[in-house]
Every structure is written in structure tokens, then in C-alpha cells.
C-alpha positions in Angstrom: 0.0 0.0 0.0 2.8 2.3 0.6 4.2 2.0 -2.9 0.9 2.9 -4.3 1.8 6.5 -2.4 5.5 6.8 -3.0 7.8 5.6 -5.3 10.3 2.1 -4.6 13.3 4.5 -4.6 11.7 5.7 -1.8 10.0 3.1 -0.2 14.2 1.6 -0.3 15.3 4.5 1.8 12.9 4.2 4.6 13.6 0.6 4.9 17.1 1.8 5.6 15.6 3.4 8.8 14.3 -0.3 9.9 17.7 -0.9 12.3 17.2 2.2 14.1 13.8 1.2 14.8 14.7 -2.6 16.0 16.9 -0.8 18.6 14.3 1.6 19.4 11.3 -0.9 19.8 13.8 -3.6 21.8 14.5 -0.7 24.4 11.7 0.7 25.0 9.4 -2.9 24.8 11.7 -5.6 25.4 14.2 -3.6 27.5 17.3 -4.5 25.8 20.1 -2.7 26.9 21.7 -0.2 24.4 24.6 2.1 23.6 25.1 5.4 23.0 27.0 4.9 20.1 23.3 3.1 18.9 21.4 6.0 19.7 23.6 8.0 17.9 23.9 6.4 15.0 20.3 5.1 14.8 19.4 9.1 15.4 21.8 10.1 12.3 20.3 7.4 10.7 16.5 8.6 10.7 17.7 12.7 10.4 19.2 11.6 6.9 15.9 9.8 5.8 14.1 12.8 7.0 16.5 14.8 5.0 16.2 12.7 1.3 12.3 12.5 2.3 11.8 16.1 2.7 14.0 17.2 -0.1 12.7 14.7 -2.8 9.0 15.6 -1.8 9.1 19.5 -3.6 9.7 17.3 -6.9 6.3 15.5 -5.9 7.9 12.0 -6.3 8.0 11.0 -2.6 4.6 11.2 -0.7 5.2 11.3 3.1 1.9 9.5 3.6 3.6 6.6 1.5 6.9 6.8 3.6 5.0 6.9 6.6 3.4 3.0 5.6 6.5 1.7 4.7 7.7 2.5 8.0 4.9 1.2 9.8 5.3 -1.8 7.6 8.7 -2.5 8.9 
């Protein structure tokens, strides 16, 4: 459903967010301890998707709605 709102290019980059949000959802549910050097990266990790999202959605060919389901999706 998400690549009926955003294009596979971009439905490739949010799946790059997916190990940030492993560490995110194993601390916070499963309370698996994590590093800083996790946070950090997982962080720098979901600014640059936010980044190529943003950017690329002035042209029109990434949907944020779309994004949002493939994230949800992971």
C-alpha cells in the first residue's frame, strides 16, 4: 500500500531506517540494553531519511503518507 503513495526508490530508503527502529522498539518494549553509540547512529540514521524525504517531496515523487506506511510496515 505504501508504494501505491511513494515511489520504490523511496520506499528503499525508509527501509534503511528499519535498524534504528529494531533498537528503538527492543529498548523501550523488550528492554534491551543499548549504547550510546546506537542511539547516535540510529538518530543520524532517521535525520538523513528525513532529509532525502523532505527534499525529494518539492519534486512530488516521494509522498510522506507513503513513507509513513512503509515504515509502519517494517
Amino acid at each position: 500500500l505504501g508504494l501505491k503513495y511513494t515511489s520504490a526508490s523511496s520506499a528503499t530508503t525508509m527501509i534503511g531506517i528499519e535498524p534504528f527502529m529494531v533498537v528503538f522498539m527492543g529498548y523501550f518494549f523488550f528492554k534491551n540494553k543499548t549504547s550510546k553509540m546506537d542511539w547516535v547512529l540510529g538518530a543520524l540514521t532517521f535525520i538523513g531519511v528525513l532529509i532525502v524525504a523532505w527534499s525529494s517531496q518539492q519534486d512530488h515523487s516521494i509522498n510522506l503518507f507513503g513513507c509513513f506506511l512503509v515504515i509502519v510496515s517494517t
